[in-house]
ZAMARGU-4260 file (C-alpha; in steps of 0.2 Angstrom, whole numbers, plus 5000, padded with zeros to 4 digits):
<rodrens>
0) 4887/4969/4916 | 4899/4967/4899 | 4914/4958/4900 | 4930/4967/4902 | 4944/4956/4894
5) 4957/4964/4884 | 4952/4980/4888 | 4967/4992/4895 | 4956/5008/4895 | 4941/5013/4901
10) 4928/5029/4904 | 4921/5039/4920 | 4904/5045/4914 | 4894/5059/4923 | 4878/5058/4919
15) 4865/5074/4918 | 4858/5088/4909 | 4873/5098/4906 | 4889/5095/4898 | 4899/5100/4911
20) 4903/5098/4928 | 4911/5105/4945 | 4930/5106/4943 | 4934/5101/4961 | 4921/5087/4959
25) 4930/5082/4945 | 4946/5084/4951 | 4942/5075/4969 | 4934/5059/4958 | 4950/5057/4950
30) 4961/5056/4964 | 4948/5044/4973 | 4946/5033/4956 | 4967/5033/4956 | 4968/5028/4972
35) 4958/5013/4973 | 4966/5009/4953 | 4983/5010/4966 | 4977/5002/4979 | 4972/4988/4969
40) 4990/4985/4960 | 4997/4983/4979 | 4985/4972/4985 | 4987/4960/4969 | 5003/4961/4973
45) 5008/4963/4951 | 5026/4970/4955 | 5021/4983/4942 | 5020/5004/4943 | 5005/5007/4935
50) 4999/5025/4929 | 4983/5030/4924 | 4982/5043/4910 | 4966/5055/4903 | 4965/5051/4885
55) 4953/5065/4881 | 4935/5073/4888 | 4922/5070/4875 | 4907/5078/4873 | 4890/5073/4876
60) 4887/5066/4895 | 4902/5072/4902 | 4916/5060/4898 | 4932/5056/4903 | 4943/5042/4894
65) 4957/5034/4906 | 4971/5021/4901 | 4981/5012/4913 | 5001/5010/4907 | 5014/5001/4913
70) 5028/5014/4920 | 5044/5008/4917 | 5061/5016/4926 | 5068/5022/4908 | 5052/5020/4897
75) 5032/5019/4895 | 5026/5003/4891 | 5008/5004/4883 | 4997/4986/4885 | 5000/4982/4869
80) 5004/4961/4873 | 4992/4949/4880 | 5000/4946/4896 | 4999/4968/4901 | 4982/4967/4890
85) 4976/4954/4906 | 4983/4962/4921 | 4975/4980/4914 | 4959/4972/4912 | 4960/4963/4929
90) 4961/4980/4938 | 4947/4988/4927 | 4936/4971/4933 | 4943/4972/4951 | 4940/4991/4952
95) 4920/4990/4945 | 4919/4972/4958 | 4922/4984/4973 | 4910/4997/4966 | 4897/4982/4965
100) 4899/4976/4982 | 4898/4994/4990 | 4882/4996/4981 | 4877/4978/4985 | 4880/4981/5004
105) 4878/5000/5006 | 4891/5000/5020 | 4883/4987/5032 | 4890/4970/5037 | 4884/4953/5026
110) 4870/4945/5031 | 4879/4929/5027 | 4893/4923/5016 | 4895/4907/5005 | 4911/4899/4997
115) 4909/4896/4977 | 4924/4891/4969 | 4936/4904/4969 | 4920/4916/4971 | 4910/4923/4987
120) 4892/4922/4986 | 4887/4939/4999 | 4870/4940/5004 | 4864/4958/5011 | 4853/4963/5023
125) 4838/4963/5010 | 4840/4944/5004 | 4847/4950/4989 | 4863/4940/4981 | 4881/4947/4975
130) 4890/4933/4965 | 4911/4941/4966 | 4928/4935/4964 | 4933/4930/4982 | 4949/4939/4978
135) 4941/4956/4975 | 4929/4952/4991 | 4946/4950/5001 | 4951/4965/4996 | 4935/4976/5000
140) 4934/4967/5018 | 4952/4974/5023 | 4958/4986/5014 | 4951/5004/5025 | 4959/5016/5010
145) 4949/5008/4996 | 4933/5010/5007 | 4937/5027/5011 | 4943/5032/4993 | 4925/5025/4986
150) 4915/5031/4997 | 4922/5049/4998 | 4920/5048/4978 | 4901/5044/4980 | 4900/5059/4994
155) 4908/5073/4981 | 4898/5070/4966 | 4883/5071/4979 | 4886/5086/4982 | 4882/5093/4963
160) 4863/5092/4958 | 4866/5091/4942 | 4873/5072/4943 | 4861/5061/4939 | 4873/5046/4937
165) 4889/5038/4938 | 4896/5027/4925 | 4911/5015/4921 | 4912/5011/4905 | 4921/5000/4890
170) 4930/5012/4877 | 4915/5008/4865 | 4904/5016/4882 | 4896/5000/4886 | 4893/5000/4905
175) 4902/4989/4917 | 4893/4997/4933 | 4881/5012/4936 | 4875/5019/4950 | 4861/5030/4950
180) 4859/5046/4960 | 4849/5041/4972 | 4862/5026/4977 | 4876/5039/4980 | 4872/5042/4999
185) 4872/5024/5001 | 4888/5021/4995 | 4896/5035/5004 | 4894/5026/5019 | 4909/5021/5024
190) 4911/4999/5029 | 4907/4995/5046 | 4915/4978/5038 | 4933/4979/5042 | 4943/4971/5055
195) 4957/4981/5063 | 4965/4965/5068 | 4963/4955/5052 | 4969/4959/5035 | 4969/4947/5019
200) 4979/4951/5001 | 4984/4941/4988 | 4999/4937/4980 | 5002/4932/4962 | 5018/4918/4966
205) 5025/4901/4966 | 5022/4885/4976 | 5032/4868/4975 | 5022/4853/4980 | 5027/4846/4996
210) 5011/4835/4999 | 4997/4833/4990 | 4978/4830/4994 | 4966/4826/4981 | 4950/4830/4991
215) 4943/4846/4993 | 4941/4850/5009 | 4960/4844/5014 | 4975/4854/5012 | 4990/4852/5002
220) 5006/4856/5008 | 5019/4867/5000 | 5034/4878/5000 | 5032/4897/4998 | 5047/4908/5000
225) 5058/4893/5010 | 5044/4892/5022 | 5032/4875/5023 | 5016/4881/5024 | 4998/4870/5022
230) 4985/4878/5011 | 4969/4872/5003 | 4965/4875/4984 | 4948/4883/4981 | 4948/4883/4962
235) 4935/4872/4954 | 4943/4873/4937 | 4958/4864/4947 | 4949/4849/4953 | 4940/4845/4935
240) 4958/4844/4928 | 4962/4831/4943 | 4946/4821/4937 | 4954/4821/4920 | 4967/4814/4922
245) 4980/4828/4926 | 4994/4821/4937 | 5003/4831/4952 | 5017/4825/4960 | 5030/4830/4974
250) 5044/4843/4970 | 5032/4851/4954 | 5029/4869/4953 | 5011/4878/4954 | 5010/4899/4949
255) 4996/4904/4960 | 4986/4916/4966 | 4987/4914/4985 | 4977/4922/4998 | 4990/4924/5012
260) 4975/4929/5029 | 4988/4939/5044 | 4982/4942/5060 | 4988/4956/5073 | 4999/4952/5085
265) 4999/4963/5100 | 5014/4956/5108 | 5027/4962/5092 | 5016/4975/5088 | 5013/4968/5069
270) 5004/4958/5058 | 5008/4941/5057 | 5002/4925/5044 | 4990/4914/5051 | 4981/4904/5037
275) 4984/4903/5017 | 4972/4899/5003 | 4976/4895/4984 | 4960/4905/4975 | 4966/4901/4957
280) 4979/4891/4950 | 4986/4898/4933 | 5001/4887/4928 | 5009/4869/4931 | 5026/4864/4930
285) 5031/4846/4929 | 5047/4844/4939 | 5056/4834/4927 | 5050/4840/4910 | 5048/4859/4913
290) 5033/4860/4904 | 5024/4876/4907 | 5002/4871/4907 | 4993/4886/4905 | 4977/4883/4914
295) 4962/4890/4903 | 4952/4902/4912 | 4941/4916/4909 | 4937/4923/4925 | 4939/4940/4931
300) 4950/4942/4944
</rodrens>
């Protein structure tokens, strides 16, 4: 699979005999595609209004080029910086990772689950091995629309014969993902994965250090929002910079990714947090010196 960084656009490729295809179908793929593309922006919790615009249908296979743009309330911002360049490109990665694991688990539970960093290693009925961003994984395992929204997108493009395949696609057509036509049944199964009770999503925010604990498998403790809460910090990159040296101290500042994991609570009717986990730290700053550190990092979300 090719690498999607600094990429604000993308292609829906339909692949078959004839240049053409169903209206509805096209139509219904769309709306499905957007709503995961929406879907996504929430749970990332990006505080952006994202739109996602047809750039032109090419000929050949049949094509369809998207961009994702920032929507602002007086103006449209196109990606054109580095900082909207990243976030496009971490909704195109995070919208192909849910399309992997669907294919990967066809709808049926994990057969196990392993912690890898700040990814999840999902092992499937067969044996075989999916290696995701636990972030994207979260996602998948809570969100019911995005599982309806993919799967119901796999069941109308079933329905035309003359489909062969379905592809996403750099702007230079390079796949990120394709599935074939005889893995769209199985990806129109809808999850028997999700929990009605339990729901995870990720917030892109701030943590000052209260405590701090140098060992992996301890928590730190922080303040979010006004609230002390204990969370422990899954991000390998995090703990090579501690072994180099980089000193933490109480009363700095941390811009995470946080994993905030909410229970139902029957008695008052609602979700409440139970648990916390910091998947990826992206910046430090020092209390006294206000120094931002960018953290180097690669990684799709």
């Amino acid at each position: 699979m090719t690498e999607r960084n600094n990429e604000s656009d993308f292609k829906i490729k339909f692949d078959g005999q004839q240049n053409q295809v169903d209206a509805q179908i096209l139509i219904s793929s769309l709306i499905h595609t957007t709503t995961v593309i929406q879907e996504l922006n929430k749970n990332l919790n990006t505080g952006k209004n994202i739109e996602i615009k047809v750039k032109a249908l090419e000929k050949g296979s049949f094509l369809i080029h998207l961009e994702l743009i920032e929507s602002m309330m007086d103006s449209v911002l196109n990606f054109l910086n580095k900082e909207n360049i990243i976030f496009a490109s971490a909704i195109i990665s995070g919208l192909v990772g849910l399309i992997e694991i669907k294919k990967h688990l066809k709808g049926k539970k994990p057969k196990d689950l392993k912690a890898d960093g700040s990814n999840v290693i999902i092992i499937n009925e067969n044996n075989n091995v999916l290696n995701i961003s636990s972030t994207i994984f979260s996602i998948y395992e809570n969100n019911p629309t995005i599982n309806d929204a993919i799967s119901q997108n796999f069941d109308i493009i079933d329905n035309d014969p003359a489909i062969s395949a379905f592809e996403i696609t750099n702007k230079d057509e390079v796949p990120y993902v394709r599935i074939e036509r005889e893995d769209f049944k199985d990806l129109s199964i809808k999850s028997e994965f999700i929990d009605k009770n339990s729901k995870n999503f990720i917030e892109l925010t701030r943590l000052n250090i209260v405590r701090v604990s140098f060992e992996e498998n301890l928590k730190w403790d922080f303040y979010y929002r006004g609230n002390k809460i204990s969370a422990r910090i899954s991000d390998p990159k995090f703990y090579e910079l501690i072994d180099k040296g980089e000193s933490f101290a109480k009363g700095d500042t941390l811009e995470v990714e946080l994993q905030i994991n909410q229970i139902f609570e029957d008695s008052v009717n609602t979700f409440i947090n139970k648990s916390y986990q910091v998947n990826r730290i992206l910046n430090h700053f020092k209390r006294d010196e206000q120094i931002k550190m960018n953290f180097e990092s690669n990684n799709d979300i």
